[in-house]
Backbone as CSV, one residue per row, in Angstrom:
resi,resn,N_x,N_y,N_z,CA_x,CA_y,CA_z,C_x,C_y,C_z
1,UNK,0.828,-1.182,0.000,0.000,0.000,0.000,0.877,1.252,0.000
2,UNK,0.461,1.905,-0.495,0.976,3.672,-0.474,1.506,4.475,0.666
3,UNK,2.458,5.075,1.009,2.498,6.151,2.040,1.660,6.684,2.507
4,UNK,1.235,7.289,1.525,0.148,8.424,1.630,-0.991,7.852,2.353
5,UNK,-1.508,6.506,2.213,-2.745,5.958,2.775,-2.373,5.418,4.057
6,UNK,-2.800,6.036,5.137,-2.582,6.320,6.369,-3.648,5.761,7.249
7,UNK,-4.578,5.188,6.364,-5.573,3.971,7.178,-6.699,3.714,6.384
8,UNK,-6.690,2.202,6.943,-7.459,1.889,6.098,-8.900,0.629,6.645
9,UNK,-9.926,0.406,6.843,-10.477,-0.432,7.170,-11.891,-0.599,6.123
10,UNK,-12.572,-1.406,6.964,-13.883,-2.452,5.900,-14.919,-0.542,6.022
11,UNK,-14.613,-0.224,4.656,-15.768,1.146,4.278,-15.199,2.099,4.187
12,UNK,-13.962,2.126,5.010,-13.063,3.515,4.683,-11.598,3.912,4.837
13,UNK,-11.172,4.952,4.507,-9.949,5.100,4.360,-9.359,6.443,4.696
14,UNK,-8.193,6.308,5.259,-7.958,8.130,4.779,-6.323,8.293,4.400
15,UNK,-6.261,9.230,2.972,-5.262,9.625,2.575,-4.540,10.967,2.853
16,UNK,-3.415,10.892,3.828,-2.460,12.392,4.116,-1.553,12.561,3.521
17,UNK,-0.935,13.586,2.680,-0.078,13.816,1.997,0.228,15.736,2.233
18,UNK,1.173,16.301,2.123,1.259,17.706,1.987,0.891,17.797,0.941
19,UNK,0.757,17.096,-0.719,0.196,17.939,-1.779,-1.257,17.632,-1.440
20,UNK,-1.634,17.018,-0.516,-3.771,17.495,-0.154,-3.766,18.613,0.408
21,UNK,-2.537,18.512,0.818,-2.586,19.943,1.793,-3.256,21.250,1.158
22,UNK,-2.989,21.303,-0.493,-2.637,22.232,-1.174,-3.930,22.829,-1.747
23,UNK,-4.468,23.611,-1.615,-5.935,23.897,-2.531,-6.482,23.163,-4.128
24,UNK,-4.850,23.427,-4.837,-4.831,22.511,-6.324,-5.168,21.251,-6.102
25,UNK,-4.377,20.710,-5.381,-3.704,18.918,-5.250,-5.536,18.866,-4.794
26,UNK,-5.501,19.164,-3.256,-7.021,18.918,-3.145,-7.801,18.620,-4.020
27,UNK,-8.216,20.058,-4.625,-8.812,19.609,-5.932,-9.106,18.865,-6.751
28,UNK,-7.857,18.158,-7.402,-7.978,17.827,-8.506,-8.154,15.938,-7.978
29,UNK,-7.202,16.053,-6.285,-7.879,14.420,-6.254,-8.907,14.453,-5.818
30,UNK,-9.602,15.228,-5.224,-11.333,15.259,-4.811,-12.158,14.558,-6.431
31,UNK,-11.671,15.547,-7.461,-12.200,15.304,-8.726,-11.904,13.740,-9.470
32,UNK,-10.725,13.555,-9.103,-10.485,12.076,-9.630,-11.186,10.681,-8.565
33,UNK,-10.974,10.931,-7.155,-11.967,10.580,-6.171,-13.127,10.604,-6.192
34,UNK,-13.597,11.426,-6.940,-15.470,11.621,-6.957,-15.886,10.720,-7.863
35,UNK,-15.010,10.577,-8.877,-15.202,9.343,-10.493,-14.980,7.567,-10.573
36,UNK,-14.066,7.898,-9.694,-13.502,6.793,-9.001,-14.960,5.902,-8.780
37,UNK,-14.428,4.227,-9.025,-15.657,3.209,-8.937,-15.137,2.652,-7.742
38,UNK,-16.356,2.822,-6.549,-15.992,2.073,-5.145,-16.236,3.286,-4.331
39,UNK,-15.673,4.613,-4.468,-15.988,5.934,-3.786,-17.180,6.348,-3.562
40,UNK,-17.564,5.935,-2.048,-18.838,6.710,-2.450,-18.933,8.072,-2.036
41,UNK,-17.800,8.273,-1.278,-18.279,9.762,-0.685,-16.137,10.214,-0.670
42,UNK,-15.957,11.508,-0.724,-14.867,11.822,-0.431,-14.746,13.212,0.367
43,UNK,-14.406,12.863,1.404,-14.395,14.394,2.055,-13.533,15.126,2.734
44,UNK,-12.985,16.102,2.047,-11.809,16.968,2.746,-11.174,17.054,3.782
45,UNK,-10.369,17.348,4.176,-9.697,17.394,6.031,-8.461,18.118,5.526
46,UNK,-7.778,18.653,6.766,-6.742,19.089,6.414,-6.025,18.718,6.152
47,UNK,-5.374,18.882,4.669,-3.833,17.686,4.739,-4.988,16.809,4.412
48,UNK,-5.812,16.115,4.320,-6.017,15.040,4.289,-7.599,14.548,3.514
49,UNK,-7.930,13.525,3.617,-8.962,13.091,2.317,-9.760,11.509,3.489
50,UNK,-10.702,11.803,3.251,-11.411,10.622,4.060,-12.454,9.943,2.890
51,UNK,-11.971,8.732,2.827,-12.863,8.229,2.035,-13.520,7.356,2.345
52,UNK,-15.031,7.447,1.463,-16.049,6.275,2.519,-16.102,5.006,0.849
53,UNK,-15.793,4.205,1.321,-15.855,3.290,-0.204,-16.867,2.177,0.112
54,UNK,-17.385,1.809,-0.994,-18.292,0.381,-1.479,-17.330,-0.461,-0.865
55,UNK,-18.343,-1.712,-0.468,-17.651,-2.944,0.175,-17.075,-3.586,-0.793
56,UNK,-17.360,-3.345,-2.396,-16.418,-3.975,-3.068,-15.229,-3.119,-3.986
57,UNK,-14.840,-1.914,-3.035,-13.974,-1.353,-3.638,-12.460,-1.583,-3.939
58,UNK,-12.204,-1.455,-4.965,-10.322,-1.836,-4.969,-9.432,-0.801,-5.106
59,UNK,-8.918,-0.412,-3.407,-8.579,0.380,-3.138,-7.112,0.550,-3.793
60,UNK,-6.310,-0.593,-3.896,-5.332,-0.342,-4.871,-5.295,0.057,-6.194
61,UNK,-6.222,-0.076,-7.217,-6.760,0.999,-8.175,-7.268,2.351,-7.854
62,UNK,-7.692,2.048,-6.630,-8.019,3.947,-6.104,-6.606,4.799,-6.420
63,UNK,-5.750,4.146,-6.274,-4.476,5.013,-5.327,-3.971,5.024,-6.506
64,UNK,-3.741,3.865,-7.782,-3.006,4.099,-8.667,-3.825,5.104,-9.909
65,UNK,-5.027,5.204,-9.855,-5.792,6.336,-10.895,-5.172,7.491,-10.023
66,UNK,-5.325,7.673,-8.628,-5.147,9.292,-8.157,-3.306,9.315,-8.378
67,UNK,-2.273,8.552,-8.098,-1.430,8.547,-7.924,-1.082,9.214,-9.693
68,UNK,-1.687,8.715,-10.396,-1.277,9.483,-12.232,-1.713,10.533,-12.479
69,UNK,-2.871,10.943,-11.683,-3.332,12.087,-11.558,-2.371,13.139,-10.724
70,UNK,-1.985,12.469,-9.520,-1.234,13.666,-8.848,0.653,12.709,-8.575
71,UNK,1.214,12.819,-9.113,3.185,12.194,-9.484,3.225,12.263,-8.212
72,UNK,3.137,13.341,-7.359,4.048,14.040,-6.380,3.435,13.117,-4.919
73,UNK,2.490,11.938,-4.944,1.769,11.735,-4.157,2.733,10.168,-4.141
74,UNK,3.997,10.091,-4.870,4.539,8.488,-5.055,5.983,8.926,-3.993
75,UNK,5.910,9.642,-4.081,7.219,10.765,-3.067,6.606,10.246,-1.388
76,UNK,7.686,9.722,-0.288,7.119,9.973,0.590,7.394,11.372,1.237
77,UNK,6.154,11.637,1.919,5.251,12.594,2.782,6.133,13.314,3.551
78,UNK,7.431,12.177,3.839,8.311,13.129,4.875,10.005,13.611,3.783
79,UNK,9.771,12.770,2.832,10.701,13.503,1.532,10.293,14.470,0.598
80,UNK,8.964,15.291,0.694,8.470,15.962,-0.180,9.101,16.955,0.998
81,UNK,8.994,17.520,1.970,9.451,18.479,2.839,10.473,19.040,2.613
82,UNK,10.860,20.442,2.436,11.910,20.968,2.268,12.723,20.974,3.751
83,UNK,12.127,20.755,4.044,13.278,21.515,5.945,13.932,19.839,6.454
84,UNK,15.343,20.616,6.942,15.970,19.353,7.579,15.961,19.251,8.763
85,UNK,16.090,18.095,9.386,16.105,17.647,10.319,17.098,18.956,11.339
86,UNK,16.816,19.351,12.520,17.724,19.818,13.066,17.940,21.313,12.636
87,UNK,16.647,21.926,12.274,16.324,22.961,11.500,16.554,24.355,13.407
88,UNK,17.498,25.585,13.270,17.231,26.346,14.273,16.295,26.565,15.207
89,UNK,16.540,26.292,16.286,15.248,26.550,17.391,16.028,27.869,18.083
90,UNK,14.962,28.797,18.525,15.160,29.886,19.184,14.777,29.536,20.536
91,UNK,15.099,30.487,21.607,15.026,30.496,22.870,16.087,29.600,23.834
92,UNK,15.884,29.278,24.934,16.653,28.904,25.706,17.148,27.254,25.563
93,UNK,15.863,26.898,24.384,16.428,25.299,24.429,17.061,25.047,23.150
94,UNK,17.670,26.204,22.616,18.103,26.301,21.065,19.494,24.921,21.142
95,UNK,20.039,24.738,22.196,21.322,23.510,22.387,20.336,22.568,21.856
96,UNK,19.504,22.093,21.934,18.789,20.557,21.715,18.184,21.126,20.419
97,UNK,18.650,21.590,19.478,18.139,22.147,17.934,18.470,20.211,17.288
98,UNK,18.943,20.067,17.607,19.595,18.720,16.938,18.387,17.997,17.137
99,UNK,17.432,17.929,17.913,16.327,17.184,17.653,15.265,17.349,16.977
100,UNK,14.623,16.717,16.714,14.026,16.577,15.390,12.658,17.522,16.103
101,UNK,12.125,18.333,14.745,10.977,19.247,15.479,9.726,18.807,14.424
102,UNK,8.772,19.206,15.198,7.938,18.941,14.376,7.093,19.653,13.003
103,UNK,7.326,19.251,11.983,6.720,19.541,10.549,8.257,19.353,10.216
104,UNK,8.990,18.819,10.478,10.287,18.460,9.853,10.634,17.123,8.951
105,UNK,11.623,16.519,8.527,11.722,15.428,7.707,12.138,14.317,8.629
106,UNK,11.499,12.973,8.170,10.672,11.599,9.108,12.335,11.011,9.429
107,UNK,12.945,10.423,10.206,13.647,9.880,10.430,13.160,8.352,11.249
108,UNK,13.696,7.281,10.253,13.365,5.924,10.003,11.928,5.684,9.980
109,UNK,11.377,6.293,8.912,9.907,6.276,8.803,9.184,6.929,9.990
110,UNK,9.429,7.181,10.959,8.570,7.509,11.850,8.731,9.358,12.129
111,UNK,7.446,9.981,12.247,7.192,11.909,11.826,7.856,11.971,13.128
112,UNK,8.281,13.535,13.207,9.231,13.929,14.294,8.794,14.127,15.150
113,UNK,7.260,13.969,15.464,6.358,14.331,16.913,6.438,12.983,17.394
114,UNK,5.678,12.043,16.916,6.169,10.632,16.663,7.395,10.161,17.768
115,UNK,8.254,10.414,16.886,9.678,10.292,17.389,9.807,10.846,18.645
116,UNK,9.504,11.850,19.139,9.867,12.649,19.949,8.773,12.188,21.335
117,UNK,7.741,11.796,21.315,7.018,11.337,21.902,7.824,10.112,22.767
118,UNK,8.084,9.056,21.496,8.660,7.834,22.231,9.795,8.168,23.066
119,UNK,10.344,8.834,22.501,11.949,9.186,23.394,11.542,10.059,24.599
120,UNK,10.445,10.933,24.976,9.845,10.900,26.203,9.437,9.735,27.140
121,UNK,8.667,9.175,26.254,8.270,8.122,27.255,9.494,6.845,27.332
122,UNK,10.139,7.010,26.482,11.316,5.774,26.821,12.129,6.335,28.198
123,UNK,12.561,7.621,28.221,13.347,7.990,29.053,12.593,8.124,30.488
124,UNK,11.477,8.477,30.177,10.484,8.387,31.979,10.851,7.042,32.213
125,UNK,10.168,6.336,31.411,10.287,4.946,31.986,11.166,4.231,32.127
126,UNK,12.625,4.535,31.400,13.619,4.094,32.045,14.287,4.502,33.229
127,UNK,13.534,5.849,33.572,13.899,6.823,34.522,13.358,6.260,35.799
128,UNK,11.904,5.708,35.903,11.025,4.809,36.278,11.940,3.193,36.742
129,UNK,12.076,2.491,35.952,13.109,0.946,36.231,14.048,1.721,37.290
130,UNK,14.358,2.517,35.980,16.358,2.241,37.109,15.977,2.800,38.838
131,UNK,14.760,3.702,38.756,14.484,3.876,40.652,14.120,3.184,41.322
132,UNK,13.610,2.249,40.638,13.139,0.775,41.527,14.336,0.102,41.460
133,UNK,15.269,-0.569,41.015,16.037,-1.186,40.513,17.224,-0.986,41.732
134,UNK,17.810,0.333,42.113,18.162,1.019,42.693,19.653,1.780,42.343
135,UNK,19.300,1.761,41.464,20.621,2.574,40.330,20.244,4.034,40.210
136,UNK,21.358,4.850,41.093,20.754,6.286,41.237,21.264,6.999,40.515
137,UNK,22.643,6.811,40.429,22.964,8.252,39.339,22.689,7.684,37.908
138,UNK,22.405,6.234,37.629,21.638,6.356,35.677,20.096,6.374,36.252
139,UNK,19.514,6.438,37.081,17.950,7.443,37.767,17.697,8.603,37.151
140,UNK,19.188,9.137,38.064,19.426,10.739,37.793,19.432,11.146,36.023
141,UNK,20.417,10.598,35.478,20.233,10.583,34.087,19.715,10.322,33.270
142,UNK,18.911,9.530,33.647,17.617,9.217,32.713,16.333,10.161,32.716
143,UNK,16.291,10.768,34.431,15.449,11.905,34.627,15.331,13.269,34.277
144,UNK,16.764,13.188,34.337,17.660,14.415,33.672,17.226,14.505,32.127
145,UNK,17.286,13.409,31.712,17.065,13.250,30.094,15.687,13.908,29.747
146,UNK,14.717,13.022,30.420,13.210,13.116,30.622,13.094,14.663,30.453
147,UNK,13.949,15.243,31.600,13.302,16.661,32.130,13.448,18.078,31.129
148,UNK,14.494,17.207,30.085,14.644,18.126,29.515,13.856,17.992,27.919
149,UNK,14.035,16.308,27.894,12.798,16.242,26.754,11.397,16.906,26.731
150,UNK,11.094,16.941,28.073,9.426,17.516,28.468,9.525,18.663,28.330
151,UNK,11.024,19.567,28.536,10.832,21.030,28.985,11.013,21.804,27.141
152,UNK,11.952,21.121,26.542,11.746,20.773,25.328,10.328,20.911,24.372
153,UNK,9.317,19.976,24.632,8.922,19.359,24.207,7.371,20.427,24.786
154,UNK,7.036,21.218,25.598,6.930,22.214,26.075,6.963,23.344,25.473
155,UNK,8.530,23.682,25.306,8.793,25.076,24.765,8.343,25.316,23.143
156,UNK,8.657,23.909,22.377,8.046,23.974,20.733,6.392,24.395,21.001
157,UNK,5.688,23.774,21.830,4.494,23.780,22.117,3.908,24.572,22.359
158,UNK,4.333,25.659,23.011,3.749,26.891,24.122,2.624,27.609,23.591
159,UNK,3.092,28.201,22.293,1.851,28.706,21.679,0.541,27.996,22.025
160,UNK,0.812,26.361,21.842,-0.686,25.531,21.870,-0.968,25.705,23.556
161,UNK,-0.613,25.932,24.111,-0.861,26.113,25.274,-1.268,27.073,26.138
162,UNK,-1.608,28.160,25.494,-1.862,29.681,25.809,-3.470,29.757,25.554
């Protein structure tokens, strides 16, 4: 299956790509989506395309009519992105720029919120073992890690938080 198709079950589907993102791209796969045999309904989202299909739809012909229709949709999602990994962060946590931010490019398939998520929760919870365990200064460092992933992880955020 496709990149771009980001789920899929018995009636429906949904396709994310940055060119849906786009008013054109939208467009023109809404239009090839609407013609489409198996589609019964297609409906916009941001970035994204929800489709409700016939129980006997073949969704791998879905993807390859829209995919000729739109080239740029065979590209993955996190290689169409211009920005690199490790792109300037301002403010006080600008030292940890080296981590991956989010709307940035996917490192080992997985998006940089993604990423950044697990390596929170890996480090609590290893932060978590090693205090039971009774290993204090890799405790300390693992908490240490944590505290700064969260404070991190926080500061990209803040706006959403206001």
């Amino acid at each position: 299956m496709p990149s771009y198709l980001t789920h899929a079950m018995e009636g429906r589907a949904r396709l994310r790509h940055p060119a849906l993102a786009g008013i054109a791209g939208r467009e023109k796969a809404l239009a090839v989506l609407t013609g489409a045999s198996g589609v019964l309904e297609a409906r916009p989202g941001s970035g994204s395309i929800l489709l409700i299909l016939a129980p006997d739809a073949n969704l791998e012909s879905i993807c390859r009519d829209l995919e000729a229709a739109l080239p740029q949709l065979r590209r993955p999602a996190c290689a169409s992105r211009t920005s690199a990994v490790g792109a300037a962060a301002s403010g006080p946590f600008s030292f940890l720029s080296g981590l991956p931010s989010h709307g940035k490019a996917c490192f080992q398939g997985l998006s940089p919120r993604k990423l950044e998520l697990r390596a929170l929760l890996a480090a609590c919870g290893l932060s978590v073992v090693l205090g039971f365990a009774g290993k204090g200064r890799a405790h300390l460092l693992a908490g240490t890690a944590f505290g700064l992933l969260a404070a991190r992880h926080v500061w990209m955020r803040r706006k959403a938080l206001m």
